[in-house]
C-alpha atoms as an extended CHARMM CRD file, in Angstrom:
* protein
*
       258  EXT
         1         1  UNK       CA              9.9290000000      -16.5030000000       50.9190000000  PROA      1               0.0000000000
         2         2  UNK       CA              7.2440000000      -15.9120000000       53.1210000000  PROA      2               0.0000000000
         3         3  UNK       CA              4.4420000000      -13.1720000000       52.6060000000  PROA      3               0.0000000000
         4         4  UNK       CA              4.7450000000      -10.3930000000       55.6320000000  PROA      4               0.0000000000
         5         5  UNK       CA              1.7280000000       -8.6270000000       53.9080000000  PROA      5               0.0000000000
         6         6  UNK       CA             -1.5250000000       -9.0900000000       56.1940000000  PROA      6               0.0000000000
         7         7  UNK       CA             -4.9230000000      -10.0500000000       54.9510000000  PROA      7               0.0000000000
         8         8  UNK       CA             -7.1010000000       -7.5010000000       54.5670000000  PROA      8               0.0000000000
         9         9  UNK       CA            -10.1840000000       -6.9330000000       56.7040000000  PROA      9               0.0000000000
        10        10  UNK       CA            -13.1180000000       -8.5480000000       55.8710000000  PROA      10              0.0000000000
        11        11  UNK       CA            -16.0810000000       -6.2170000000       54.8600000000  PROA      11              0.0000000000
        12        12  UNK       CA            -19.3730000000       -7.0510000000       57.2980000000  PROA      12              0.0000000000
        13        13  UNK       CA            -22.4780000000       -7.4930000000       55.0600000000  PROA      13              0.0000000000
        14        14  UNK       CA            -25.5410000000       -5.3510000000       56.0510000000  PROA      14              0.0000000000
        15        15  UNK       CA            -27.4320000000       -8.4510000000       56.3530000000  PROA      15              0.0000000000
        16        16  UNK       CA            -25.4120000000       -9.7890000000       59.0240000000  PROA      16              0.0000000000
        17        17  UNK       CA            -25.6750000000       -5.6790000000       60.8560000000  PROA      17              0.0000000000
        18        18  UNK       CA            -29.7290000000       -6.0290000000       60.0830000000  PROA      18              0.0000000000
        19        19  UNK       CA            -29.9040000000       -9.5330000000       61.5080000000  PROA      19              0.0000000000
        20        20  UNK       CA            -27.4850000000       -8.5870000000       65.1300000000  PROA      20              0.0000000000
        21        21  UNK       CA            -30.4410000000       -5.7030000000       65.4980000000  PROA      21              0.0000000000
        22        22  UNK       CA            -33.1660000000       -8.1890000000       65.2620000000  PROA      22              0.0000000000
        23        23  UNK       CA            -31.6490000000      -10.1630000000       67.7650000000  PROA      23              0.0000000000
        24        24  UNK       CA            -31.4420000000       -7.0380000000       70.1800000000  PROA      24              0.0000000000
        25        25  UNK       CA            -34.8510000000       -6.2230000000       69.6330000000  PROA      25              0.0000000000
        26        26  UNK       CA            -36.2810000000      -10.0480000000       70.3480000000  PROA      26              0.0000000000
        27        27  UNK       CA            -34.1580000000       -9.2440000000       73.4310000000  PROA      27              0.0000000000
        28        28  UNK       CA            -35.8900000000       -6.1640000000       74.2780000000  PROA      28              0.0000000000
        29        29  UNK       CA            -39.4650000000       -7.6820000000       73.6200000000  PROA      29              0.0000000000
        30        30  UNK       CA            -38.3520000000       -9.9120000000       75.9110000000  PROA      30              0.0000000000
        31        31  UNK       CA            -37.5560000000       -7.8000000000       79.1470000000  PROA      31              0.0000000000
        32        32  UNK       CA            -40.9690000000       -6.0350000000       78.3590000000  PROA      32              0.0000000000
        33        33  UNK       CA            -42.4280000000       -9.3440000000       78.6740000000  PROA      33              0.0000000000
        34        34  UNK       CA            -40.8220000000      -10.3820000000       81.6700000000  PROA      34              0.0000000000
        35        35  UNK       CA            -41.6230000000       -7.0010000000       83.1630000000  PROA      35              0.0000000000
        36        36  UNK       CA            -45.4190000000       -7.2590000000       82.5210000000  PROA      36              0.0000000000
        37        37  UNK       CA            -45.1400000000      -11.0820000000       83.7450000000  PROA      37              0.0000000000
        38        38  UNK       CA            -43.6140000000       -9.1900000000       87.1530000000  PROA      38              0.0000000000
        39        39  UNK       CA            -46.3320000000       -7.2230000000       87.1760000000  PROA      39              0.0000000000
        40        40  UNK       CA            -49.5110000000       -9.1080000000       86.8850000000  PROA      40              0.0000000000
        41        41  UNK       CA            -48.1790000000      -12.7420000000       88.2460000000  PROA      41              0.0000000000
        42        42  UNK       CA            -49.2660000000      -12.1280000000       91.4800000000  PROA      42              0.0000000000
        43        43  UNK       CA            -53.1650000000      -10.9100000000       90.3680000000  PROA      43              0.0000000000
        44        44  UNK       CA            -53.2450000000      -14.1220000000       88.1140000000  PROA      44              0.0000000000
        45        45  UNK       CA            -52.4000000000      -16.2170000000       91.2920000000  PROA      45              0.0000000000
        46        46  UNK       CA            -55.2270000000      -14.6370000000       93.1130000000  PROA      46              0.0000000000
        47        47  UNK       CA            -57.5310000000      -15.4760000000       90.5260000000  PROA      47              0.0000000000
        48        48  UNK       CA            -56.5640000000      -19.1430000000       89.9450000000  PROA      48              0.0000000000
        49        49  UNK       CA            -57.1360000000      -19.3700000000       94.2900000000  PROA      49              0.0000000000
        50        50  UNK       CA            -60.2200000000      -17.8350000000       93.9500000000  PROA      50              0.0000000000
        51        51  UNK       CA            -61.5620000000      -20.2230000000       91.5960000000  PROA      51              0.0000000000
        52        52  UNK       CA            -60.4270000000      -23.2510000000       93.2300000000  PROA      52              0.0000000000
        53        53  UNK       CA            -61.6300000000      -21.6900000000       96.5410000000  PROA      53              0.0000000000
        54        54  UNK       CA            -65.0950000000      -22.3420000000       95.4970000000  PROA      54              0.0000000000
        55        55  UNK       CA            -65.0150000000      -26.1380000000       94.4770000000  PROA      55              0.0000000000
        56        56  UNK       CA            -64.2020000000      -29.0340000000       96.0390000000  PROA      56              0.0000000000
        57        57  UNK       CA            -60.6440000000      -29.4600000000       95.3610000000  PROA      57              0.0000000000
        58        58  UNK       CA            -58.0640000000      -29.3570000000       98.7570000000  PROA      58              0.0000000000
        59        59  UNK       CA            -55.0260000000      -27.3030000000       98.4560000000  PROA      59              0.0000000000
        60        60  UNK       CA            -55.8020000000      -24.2730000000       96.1520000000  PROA      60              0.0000000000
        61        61  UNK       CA            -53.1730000000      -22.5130000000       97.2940000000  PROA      61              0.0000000000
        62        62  UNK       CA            -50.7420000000      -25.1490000000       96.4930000000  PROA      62              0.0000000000
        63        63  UNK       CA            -52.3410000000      -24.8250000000       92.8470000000  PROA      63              0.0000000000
        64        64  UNK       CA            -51.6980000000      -21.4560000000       92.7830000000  PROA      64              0.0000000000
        65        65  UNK       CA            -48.3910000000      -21.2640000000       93.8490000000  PROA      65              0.0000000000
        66        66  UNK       CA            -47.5320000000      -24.2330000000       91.3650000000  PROA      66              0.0000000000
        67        67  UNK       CA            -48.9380000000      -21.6960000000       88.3240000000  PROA      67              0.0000000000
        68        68  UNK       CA            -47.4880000000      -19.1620000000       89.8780000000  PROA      68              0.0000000000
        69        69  UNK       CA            -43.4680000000      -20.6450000000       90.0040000000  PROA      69              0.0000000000
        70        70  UNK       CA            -44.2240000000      -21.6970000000       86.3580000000  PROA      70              0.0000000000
        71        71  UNK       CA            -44.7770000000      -18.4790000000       85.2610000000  PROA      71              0.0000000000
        72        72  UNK       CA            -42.2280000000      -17.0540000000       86.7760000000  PROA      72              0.0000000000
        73        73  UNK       CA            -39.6910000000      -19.8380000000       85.9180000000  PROA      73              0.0000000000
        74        74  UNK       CA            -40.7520000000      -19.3950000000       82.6000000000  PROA      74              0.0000000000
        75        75  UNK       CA            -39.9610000000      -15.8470000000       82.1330000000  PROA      75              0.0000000000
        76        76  UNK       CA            -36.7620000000      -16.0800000000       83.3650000000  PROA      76              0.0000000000
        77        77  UNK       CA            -35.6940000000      -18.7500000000       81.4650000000  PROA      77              0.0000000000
        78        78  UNK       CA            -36.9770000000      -16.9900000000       77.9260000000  PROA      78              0.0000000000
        79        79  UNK       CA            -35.1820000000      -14.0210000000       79.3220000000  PROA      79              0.0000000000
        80        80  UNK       CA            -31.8410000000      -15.9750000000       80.0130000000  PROA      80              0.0000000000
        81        81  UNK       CA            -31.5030000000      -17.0730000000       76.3790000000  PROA      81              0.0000000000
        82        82  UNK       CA            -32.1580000000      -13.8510000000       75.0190000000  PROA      82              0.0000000000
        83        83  UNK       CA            -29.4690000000      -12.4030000000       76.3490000000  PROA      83              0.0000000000
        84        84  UNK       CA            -27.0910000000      -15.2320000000       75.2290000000  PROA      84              0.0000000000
        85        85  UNK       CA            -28.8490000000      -14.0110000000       71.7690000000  PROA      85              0.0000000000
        86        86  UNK       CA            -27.9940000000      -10.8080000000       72.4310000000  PROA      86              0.0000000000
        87        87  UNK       CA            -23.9590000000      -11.7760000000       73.2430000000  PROA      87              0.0000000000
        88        88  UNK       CA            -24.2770000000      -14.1580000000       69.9910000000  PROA      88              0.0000000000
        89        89  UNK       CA            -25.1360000000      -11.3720000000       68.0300000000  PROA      89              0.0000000000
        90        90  UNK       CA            -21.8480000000       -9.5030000000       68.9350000000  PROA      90              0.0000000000
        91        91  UNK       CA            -19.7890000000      -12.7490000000       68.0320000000  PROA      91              0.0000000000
        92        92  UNK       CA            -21.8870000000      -12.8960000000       65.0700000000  PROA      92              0.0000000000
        93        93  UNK       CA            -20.3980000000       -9.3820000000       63.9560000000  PROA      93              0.0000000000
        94        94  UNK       CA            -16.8500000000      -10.1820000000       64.1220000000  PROA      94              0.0000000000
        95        95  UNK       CA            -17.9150000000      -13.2350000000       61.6410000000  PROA      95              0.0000000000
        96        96  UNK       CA            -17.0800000000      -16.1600000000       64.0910000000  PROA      96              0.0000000000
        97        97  UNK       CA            -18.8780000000      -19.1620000000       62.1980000000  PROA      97              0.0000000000
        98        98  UNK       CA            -19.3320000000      -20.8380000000       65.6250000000  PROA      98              0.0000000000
        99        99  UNK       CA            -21.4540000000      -17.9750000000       67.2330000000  PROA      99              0.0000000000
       100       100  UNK       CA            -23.6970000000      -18.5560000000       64.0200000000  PROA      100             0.0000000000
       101       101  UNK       CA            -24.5530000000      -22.1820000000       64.3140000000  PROA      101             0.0000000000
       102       102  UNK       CA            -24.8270000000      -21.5650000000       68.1730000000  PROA      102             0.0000000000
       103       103  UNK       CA            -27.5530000000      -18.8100000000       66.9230000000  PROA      103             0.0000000000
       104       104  UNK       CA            -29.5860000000      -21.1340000000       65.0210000000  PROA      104             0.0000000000
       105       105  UNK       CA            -29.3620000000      -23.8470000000       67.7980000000  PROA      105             0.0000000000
       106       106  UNK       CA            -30.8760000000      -21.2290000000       70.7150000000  PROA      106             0.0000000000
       107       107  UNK       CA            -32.6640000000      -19.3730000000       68.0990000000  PROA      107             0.0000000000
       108       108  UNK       CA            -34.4530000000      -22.6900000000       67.3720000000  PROA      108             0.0000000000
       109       109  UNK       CA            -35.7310000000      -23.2850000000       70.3810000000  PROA      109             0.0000000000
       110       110  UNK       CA            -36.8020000000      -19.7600000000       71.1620000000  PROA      110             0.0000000000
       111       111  UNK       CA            -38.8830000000      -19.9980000000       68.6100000000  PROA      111             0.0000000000
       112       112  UNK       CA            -40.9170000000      -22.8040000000       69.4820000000  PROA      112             0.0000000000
       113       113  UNK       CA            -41.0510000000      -21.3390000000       72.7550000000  PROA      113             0.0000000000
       114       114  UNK       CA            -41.9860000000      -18.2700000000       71.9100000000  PROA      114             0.0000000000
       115       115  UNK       CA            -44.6870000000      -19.5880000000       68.9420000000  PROA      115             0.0000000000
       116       116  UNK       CA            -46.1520000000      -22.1270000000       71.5260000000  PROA      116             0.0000000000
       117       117  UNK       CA            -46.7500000000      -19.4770000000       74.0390000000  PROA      117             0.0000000000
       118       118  UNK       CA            -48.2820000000      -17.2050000000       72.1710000000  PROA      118             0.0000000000
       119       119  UNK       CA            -50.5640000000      -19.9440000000       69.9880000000  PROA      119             0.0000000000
       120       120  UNK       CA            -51.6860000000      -20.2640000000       73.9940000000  PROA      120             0.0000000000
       121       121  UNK       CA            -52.2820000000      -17.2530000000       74.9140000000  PROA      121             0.0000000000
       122       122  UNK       CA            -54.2470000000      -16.2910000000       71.7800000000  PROA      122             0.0000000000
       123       123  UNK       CA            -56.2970000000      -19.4260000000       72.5440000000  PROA      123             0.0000000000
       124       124  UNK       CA            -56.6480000000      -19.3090000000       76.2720000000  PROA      124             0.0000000000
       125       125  UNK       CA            -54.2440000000      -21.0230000000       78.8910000000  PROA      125             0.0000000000
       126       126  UNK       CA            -57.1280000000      -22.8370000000       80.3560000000  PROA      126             0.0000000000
       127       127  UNK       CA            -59.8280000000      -23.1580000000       78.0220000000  PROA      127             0.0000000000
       128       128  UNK       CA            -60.8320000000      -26.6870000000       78.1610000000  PROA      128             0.0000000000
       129       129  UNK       CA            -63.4950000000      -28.8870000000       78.2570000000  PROA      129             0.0000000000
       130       130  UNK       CA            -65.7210000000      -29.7560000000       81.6430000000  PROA      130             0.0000000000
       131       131  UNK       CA            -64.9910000000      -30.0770000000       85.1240000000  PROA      131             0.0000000000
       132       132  UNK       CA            -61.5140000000      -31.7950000000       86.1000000000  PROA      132             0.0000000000
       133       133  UNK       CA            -62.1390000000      -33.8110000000       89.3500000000  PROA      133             0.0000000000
       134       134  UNK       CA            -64.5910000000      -32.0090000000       90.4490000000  PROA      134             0.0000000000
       135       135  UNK       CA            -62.7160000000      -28.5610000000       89.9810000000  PROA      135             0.0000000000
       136       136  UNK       CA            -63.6450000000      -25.3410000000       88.1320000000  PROA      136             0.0000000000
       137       137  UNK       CA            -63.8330000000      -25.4920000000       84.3710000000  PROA      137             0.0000000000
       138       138  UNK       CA            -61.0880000000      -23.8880000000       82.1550000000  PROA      138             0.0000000000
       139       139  UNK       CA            -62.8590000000      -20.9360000000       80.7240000000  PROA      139             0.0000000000
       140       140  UNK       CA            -64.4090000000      -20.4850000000       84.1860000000  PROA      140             0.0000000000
       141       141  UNK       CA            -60.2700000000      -20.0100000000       85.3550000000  PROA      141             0.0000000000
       142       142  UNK       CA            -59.6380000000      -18.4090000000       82.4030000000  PROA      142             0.0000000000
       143       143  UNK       CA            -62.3330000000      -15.6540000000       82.6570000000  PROA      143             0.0000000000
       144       144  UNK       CA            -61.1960000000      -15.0010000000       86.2890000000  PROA      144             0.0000000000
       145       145  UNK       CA            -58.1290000000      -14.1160000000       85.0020000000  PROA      145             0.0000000000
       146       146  UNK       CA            -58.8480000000      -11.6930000000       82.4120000000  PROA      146             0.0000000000
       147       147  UNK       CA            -61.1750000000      -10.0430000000       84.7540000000  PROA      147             0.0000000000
       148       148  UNK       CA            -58.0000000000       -9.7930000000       87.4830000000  PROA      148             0.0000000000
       149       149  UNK       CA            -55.2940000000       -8.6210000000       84.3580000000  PROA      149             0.0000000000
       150       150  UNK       CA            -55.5350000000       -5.3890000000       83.4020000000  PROA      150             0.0000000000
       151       151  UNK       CA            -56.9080000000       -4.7010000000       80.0240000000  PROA      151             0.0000000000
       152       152  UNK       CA            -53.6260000000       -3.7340000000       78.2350000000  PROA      152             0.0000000000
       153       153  UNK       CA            -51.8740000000       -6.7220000000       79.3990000000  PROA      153             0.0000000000
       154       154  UNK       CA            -53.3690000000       -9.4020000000       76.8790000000  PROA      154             0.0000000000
       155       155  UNK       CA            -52.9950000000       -7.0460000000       74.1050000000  PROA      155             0.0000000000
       156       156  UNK       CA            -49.0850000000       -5.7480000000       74.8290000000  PROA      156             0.0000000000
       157       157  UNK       CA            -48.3840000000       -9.3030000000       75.6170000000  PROA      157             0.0000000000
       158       158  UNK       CA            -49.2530000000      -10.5590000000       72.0530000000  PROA      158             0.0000000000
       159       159  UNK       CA            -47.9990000000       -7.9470000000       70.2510000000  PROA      159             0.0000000000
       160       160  UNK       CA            -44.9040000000       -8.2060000000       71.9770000000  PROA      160             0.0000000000
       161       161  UNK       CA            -45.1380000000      -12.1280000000       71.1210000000  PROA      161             0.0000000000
       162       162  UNK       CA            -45.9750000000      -11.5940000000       67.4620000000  PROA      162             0.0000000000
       163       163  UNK       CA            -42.5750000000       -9.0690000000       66.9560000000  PROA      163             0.0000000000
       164       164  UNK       CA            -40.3910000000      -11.1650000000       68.8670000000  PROA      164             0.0000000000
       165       165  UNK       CA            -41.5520000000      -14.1830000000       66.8940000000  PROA      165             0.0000000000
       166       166  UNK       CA            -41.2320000000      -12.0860000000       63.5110000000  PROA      166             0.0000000000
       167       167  UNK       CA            -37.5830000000      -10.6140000000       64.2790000000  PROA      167             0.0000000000
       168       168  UNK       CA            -36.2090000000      -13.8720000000       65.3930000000  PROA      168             0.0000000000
       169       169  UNK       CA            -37.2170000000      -15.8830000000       62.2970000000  PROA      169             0.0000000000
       170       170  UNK       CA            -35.9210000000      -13.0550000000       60.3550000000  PROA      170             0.0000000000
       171       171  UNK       CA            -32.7730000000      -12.7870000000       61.9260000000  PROA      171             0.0000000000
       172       172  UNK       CA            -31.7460000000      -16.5010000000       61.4300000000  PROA      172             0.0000000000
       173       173  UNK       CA            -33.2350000000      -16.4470000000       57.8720000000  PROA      173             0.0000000000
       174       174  UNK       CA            -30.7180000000      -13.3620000000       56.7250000000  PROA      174             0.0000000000
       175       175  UNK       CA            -27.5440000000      -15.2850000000       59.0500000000  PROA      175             0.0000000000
       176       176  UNK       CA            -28.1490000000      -18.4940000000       56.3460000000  PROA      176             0.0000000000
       177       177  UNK       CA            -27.8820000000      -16.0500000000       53.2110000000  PROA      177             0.0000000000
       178       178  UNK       CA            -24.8560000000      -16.8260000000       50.4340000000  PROA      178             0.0000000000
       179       179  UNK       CA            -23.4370000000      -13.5140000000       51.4310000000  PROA      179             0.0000000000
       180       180  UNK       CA            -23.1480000000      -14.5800000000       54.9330000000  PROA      180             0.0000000000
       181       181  UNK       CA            -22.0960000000      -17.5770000000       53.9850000000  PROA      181             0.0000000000
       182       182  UNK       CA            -19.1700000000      -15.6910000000       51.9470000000  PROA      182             0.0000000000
       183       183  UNK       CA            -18.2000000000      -13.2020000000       55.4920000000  PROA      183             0.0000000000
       184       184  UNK       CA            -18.4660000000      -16.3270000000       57.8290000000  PROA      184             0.0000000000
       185       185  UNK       CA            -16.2810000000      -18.2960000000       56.2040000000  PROA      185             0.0000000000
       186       186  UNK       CA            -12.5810000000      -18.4520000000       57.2160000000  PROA      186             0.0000000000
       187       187  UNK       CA            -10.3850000000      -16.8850000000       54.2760000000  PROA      187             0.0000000000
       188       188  UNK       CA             -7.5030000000      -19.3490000000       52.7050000000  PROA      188             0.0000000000
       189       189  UNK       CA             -4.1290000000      -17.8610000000       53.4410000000  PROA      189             0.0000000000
       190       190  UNK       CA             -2.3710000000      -17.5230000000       50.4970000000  PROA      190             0.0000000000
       191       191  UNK       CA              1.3410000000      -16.5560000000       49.1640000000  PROA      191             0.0000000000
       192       192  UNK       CA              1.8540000000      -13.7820000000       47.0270000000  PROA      192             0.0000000000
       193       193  UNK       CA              5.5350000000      -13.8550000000       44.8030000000  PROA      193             0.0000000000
       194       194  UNK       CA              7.4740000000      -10.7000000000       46.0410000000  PROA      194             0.0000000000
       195       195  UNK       CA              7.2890000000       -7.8050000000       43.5500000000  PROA      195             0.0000000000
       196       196  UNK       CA             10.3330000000       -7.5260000000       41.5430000000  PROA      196             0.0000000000
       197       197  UNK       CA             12.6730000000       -4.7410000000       42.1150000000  PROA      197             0.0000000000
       198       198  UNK       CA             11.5100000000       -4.6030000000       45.9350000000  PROA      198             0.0000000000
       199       199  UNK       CA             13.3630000000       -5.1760000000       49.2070000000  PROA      199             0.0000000000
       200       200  UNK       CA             12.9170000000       -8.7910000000       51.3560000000  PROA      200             0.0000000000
       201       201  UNK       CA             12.4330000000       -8.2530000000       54.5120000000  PROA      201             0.0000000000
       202       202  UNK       CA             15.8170000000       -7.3630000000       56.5290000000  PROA      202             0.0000000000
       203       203  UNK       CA             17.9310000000       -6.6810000000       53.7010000000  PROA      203             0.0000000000
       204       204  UNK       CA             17.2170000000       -2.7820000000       52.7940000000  PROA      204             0.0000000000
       205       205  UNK       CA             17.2650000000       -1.3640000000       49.0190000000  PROA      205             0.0000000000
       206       206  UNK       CA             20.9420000000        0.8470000000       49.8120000000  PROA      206             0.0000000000
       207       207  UNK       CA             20.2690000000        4.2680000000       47.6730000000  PROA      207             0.0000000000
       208       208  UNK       CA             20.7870000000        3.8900000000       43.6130000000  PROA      208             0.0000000000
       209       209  UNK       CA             21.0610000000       -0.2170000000       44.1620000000  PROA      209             0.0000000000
       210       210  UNK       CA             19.5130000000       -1.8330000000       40.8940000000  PROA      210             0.0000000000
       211       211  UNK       CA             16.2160000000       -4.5560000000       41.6950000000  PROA      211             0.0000000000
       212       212  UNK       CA             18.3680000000       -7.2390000000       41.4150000000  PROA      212             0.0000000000
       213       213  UNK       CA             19.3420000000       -8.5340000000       44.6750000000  PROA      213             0.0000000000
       214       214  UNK       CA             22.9830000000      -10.3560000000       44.8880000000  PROA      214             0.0000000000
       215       215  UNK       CA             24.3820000000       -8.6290000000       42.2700000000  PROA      215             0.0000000000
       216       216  UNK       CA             25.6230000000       -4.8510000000       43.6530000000  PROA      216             0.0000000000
       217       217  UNK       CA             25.9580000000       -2.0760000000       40.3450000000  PROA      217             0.0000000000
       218       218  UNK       CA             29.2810000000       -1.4090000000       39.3830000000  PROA      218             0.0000000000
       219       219  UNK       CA             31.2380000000        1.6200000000       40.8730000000  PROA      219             0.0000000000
       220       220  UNK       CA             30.3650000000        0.1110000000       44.1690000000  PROA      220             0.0000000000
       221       221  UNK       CA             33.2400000000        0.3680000000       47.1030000000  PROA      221             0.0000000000
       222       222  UNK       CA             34.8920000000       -3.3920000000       46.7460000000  PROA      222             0.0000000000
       223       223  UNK       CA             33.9790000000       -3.9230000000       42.8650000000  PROA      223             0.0000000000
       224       224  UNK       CA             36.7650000000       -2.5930000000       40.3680000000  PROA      224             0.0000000000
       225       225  UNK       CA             34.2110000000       -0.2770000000       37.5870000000  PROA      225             0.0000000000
       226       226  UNK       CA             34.4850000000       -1.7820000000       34.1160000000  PROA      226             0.0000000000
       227       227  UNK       CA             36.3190000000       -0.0860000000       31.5860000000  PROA      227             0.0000000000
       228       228  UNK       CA             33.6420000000        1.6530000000       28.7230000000  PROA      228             0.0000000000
       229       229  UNK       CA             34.4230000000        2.7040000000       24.9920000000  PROA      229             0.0000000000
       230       230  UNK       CA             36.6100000000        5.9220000000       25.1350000000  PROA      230             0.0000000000
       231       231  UNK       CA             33.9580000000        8.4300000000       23.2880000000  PROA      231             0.0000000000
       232       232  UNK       CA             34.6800000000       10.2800000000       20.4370000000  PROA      232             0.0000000000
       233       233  UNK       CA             35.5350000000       13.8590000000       20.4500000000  PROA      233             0.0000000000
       234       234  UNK       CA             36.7350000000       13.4060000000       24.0940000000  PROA      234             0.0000000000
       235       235  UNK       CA             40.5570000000       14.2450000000       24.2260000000  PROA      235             0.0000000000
       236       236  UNK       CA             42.5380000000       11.9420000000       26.1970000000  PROA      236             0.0000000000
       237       237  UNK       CA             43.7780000000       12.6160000000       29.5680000000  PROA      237             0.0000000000
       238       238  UNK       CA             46.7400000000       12.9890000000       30.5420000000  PROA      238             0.0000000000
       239       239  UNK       CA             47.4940000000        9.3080000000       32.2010000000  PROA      239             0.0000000000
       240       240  UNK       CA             46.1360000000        8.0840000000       28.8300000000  PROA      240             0.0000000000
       241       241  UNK       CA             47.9070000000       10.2890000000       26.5530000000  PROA      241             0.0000000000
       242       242  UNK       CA             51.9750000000        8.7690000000       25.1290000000  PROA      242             0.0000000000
       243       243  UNK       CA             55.1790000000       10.2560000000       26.6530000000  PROA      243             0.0000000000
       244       244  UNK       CA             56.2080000000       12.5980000000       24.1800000000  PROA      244             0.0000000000
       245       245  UNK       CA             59.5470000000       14.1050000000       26.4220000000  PROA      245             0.0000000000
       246       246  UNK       CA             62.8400000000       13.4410000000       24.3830000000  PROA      246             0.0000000000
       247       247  UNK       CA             64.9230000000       10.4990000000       25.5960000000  PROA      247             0.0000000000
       248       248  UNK       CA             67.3270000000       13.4060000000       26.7230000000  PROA      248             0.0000000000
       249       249  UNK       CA             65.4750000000       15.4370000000       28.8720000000  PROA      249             0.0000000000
       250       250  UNK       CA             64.1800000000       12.6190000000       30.7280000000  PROA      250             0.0000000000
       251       251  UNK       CA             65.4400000000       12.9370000000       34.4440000000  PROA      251             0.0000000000
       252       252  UNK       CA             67.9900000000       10.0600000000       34.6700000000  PROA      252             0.0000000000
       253       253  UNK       CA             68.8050000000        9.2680000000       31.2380000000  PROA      253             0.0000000000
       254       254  UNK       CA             72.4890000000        9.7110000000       29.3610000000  PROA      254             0.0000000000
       255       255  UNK       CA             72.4230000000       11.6930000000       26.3940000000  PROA      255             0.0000000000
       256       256  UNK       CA             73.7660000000       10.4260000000       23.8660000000  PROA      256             0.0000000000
       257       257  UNK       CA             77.3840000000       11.2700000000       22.5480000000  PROA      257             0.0000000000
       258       258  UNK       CA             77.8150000000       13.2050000000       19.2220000000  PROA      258             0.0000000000
């Protein structure tokens, strides 16, 4: 017989809830990011052509616009795989093993991404050493653009850096726990034995029937009812009880003659 009982629902650990709202939040550090990136792209453009203006390299508006697609490129593409983290972290809910390994792979790389840019921008994009053919030095570039950037940008921007970083690694440390190990992992469908004394399915328990299927009580319509003991103290009826009528006042019997 087959088992027409469904499996239970899985119970969702809290580690798996805390790690989905780490992923939204590396998400939301993220738009901040590419909002501020928005924002002050364009003033670290004019800073990089300013600083080129004065030297002897041709084209410093070509070298500008180069930093300036990178950037932008950049933020885009960080923002793009956030989100997916952010859809990932709705699969990861519903405890599809394959949105978890697909979290670790993206999550990986985020987080070189997001620990090599901000290693650089703690240290200074362009802080190098000397002249590089015959342009401007990188902390001479890299003091334009501080002085162009407003003075909350550096700041929000590596905070922002240092929480995303910090609620990524979390979130794929807590998605590689045993007890989401136990919720992501597909439950063995197993068969029960049927309960005695209950109904299979399409045959209903008729009203007073014993548990045993196949064999209906007796006194059922179709099955003659057994004879019992005759208890004591119980007169007999009259269908059990003997004929006591004479022979001669029985309808249809002859008297005898004298």
């Amino acid at each position: 017989m087959v088992d027409t009982q469904s499996t239970p629902a899985r119970q969702r650990p809290s580690i798996v809830t805390i790690s989905s709202y780490l992923l939204f939040l590396f998400l939301a550090c993220q738009v901040i990011s590419v909002i501020i990136t928005l924002t002050t792209i364009g003033k670290t453009r004019d800073a990089i052509r300013d600083a080129y203006a004065g030297s002897s390299v041709e084209n410093a508006d070509q070298v500008a616009d180069v930093f300036f697609a990178i950037g932008i490129g950049s933020a885009i593409l960080l923002l793009l795989l956030a989100i997916v983290l952010g859809v990932l972290a709705l699969f990861n809910n519903q405890g599809r093993n394959g949105s978890r390994i697909t979290t670790w792979i993206v999550g990986g790389i985020l987080v070189c991404c997001t620990g090599g840019g901000l290693i650089s921008g703690a240290a200074g994009s362009f802080t190098t050493g000397g002249d590089t053919a015959g342009g401007p030095s990188g902390e001479e570039i890299q003091r334009r653009i501080e002085d162009a950037m407003p003075s909350w940008a550096t700041p929000v921007s590596l905070l922002l850096g240092v929480v995303s970083l910090l609620a990524l690694l979390t979130a794929l440390i807590l998605l590689a726990l045993p007890k989401a190990n136990a919720f992501f992992r597909k439950p063995a469908a197993g068969w029960e034995p049927p309960t005695p004394g209950a109904s299979y399915p399409g045959y209903p328990q008729a009203p007073g029937q014993s548990g045993q299927p196949g064999y209906p009580p007796t006194g059922e319509p179709g099955y003659p009812s057994t004879p019992g003991p005759e208890q004591p103290g119980k007169p007999p009826s009259s269908a059990d009880r003997p004929d006591d009528t004479p022979p001669a006042d029985r309808p249809g019997t002859t008297p005898p003659s004298s």
